[in-house]
C-alpha positions as CSV (number, residue, x, y, z in Angstrom):
1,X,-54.9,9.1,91.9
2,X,-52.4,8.1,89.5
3,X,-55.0,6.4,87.0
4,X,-56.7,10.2,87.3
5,X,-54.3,11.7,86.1
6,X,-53.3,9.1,83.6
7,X,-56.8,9.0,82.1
8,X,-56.8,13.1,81.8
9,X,-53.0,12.5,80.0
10,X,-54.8,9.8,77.5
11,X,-58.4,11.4,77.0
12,X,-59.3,7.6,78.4
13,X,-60.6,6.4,80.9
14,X,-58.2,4.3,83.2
15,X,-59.3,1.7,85.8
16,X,-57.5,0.8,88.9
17,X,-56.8,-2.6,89.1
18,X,-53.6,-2.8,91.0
19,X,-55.1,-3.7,94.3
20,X,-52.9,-1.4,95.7
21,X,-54.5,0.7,98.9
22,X,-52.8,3.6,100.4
23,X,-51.1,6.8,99.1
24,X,-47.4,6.7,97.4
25,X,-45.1,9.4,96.4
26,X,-43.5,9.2,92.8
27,X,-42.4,11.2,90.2
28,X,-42.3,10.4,86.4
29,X,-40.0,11.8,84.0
30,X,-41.2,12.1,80.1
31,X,-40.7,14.0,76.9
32,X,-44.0,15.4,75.2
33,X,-43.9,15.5,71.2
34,X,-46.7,17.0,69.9
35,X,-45.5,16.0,66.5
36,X,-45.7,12.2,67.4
37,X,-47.6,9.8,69.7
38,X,-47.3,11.4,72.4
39,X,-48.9,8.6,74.8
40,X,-45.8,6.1,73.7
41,X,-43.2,8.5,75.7
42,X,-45.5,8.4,78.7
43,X,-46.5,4.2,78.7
44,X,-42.6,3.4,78.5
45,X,-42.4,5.7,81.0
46,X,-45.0,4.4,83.5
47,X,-44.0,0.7,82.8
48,X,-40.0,1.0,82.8
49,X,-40.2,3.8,86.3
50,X,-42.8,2.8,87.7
51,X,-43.4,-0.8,87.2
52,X,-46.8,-0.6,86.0
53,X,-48.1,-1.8,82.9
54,X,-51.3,-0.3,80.7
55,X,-53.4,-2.7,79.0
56,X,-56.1,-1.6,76.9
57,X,-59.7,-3.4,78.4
58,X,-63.2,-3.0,78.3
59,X,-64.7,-2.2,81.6
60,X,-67.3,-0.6,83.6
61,X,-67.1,3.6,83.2
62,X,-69.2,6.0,85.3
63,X,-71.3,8.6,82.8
64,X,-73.7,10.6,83.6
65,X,-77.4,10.1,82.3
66,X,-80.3,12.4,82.1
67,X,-83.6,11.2,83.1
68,X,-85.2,14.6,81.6
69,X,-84.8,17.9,80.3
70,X,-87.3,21.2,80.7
71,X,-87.0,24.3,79.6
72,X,-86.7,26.9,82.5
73,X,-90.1,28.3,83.8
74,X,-90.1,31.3,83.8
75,X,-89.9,34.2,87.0
């Protein structure tokens, strides 16, 4: 859930890979500058509150493909 809502924060995608099962309750605590890097606020937050560290990686991502397109047909 977290790496959801981390992903939507960042525009990125964000993998999972803590091993951790289960749901947890936190809360995070960060300024937003829109006149700055926003995202730097947020990583110190995430690593120095909740102990979790944000690498950048290539991976896997799910997209969506389309096999084909038709127009409509019509009524």
């Amino acid at each position: 859930m977290i790496a959801q809502c981390l992903g939507q924060e960042f525009s990125k995608p964000v993998i999972d890979r803590t091993g951790l099962e289960g749901e947890f309750g936190f809360k995070l605590d960060y300024a937003v500058d829109h006149n700055s890097d926003s995202g730097s606020s947020l990583l110190i937050a995430v690593q120095e509150q909740l102990g979790l560290k944000l690498e950048a990686a290539k991976g896997p991502v799910e997209m969506p493909i389309a096999d084909r397109a038709e127009k409509p047909s019509a009524n």
